[in-house]
N, C-alpha and C positions, 0 to 999 in steps of 0.2 A: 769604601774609603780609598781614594788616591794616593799611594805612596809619595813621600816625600822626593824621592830619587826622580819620578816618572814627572811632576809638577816642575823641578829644576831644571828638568832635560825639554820641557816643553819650555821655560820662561827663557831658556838659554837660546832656543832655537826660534822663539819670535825674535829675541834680542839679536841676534844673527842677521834675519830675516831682515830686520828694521835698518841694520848700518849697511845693506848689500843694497837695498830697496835706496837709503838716502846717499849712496856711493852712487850707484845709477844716475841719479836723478843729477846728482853733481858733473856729473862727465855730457850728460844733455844738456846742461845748462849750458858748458863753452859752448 
């Protein structure tokens, strides 16, 4: 079983992932 701690710390670090990936994306668009 996957701890609950180890699951948040992964869904925190996509969610991270996702606004750094769509901050990028927004500075190439200028």
């Amino acid at each position: 079983a996957i701890s609950p701690k180890g699951s948040h710390r992964t869904i925190s670090g996509m969610t991270y992932f996702y606004l750094r990936m769509k901050a990028y994306l927004a500075l190439e668009a200028w």
